[in-house]
C-alpha positions, 0 to 999 in steps of 0.5 A: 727597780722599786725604791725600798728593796734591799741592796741584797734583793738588788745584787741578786736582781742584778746577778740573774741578769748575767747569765755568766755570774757566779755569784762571787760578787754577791757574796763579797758585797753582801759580807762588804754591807755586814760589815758596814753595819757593824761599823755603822753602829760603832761609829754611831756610838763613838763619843771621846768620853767613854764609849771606846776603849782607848789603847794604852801606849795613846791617850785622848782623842788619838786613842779614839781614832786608833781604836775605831780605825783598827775596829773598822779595818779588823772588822772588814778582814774578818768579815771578808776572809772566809767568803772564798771569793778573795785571794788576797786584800789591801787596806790602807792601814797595812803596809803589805797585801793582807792573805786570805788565811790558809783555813780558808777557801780562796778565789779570784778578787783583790779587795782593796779598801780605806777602812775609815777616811775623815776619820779626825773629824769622828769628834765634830762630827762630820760624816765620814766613811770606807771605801773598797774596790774589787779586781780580778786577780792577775797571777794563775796562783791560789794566793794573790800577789802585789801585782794583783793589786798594782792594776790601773783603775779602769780594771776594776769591776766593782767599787763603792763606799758607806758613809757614816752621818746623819744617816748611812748610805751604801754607793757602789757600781758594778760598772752598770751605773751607781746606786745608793742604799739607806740603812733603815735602822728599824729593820737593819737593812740597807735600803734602794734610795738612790737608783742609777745616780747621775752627777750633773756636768757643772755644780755650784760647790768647790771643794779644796783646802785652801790653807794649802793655797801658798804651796800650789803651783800658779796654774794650780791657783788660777784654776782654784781661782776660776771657781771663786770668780763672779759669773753670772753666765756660768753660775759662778763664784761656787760656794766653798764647802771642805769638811776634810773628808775625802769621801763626804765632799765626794758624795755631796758632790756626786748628788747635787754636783761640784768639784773635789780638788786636792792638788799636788802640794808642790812647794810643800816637801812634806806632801810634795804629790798630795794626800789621797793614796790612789788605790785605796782611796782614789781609784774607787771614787774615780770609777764611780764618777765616771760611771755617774757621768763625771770625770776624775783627773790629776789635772794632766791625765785620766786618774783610772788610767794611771799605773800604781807603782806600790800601794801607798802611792799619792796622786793630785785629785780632780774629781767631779763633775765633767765639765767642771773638771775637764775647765780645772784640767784646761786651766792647769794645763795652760789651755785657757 
């Protein structure tokens, strides 16, 4: 398609392709890009000074950052609640499934999101950014149910993110390829910038925290430790490139190529599985790589086909290109 169109023109574009759509995706990812631009301009103006109203009972900066964290979470449940396509959502920030309230119409999706992530460099400022995921509920009942959201990643039909920097990009995937979206402020609209993303096999950049380093397993370590070893057959060492937020690393990544790893913390009791929670934050990005030609892993299985336990459940994180990657699991798992 022409460069410029907007994402809607691009989802309906998309929808008269398939002679079975209902028109249900439309809907929620027009709302999801709404939404994005609400918080879009929230961030934009987000300064540790004055121009967020911080909450009484914390001060300061974690002021801030709560009160931009619960703008952008409200703002998705309201925005998403009344389309009636959902039987329920899931945020990162909610300990339970959010319901569709009962004043409105209810389908047959679970939305699962992160309605900021990286949102402690918000006073740098680095980018930062949500993530959301859609599932065809599972239960034959009007209200979704915990299940519904416990489904392995590869069940997903839609995943994507918005990332808030110098500029702010819309990614998502349908499962037909990944295509990014520019906002153009002059005209509040989402524009196609990047059709059809392709994420090279072997990149040049590792992203990983290394101040973790002495709670990695050895195995973990030499596969850190590859990366960072002069090559000249194979490009390497890789520059080092970690800013602590999960979806910015990501997305630089996906365009020029690279590694995110966020290994299991082993020897750390206070993180013993790592950080990422794997429905919310990790399934999403892990459907969009591979369907941009990378993989994503815990190190020792394909992360889309892992079985979520409850919805907070962490997991190591692999993610990248394939080659790249398929070199960090054959290290770990003592193949090389």
């Amino acid at each position: 398609m022409a460069k410029g169109i907007t994402v809607t023109e691009f989802i309906l574009s998309s929808q008269k392709e398939q002679p079975e759509a209902t028109g249900a995706f439309t809907s929620i990812l027009s709302e999801l890009t709404i939404a994005a631009k609400i918080i879009a301009q929230k961030v934009g103006k987000a300064n540790l000074s004055d121009a967020l109203d911080t909450i009484e009972s914390v001060s300061g900066d974690e002021g801030v950052v709560q009160k931009l964290h619960e703008f952008a979470n409200s703002t998705i449940v309201n925005r998403l609640s009344h389309v009636g396509c959902l039987s329920c959502m899931a945020s990162k920030m909610n300990t339970d499934l959010i319901p569709i309230p009962k004043k409105y119409a209810k389908g047959n999706y679970v939305l699962i999101f992160d309605p900021l992530g990286g949102i402690t460099n918000i006073d740098v400022p680095v980018a930062i950014g949500s993530i959301f995921s859609l599932f065809k509920k599972r239960g034959i009942g009007e209200f979704g149910m915990m299940a519904d959201a416990l489904q392995p990643g590869c069940e997903q039909v839609a995943a994507g993110y918005c990332i808030y920097g110098s500029s702010t990009m819309m990614v998502y995937t349908t499962g037909d390829g990944v295509h990014g979206f520019t906002l153009q402020p002059s005209i509040g609209e989402f524009l196609l910038s990047h059709e059809n993303i392709r994420i090279p096999k072997t990149g040049k950049t590792y992203s990983v925290n290394e101040g973790n380093y002495c709670f990695w397993e050895e195995n973990v370590q030499d596969a850190i430790e590859y990366f960072k070893t002069p090559d000249l057959k194979t490009g390497r060492p890789y520059t080092g490139r970690y800013t602590g937020s999960f979806v910015t690393d990501f997305h630089r990544n996906l365009l020029k190529g690279g590694i995110y790893m966020y290994p299991e913390n082993s020897k750390d009791p206070s993180k013993p599985h790592g950080k990422l929670m794997l429905t919310c934050e990790v399934n999403p990005l892990a459907y969009i790589v591979e369907q941009a030609g990378g993989h994503a892993s815990t190190g020792t299985e394909r992360i889309l086909n892992i079985e979520p336990k409850h919805l907070h459940q962490r997991v190591p994180v692999f993610i990248g290109g394939m080659d790249d990657v398929r070199m960090a699991e054959d290290i770990i798992q003592g193949k090389r």
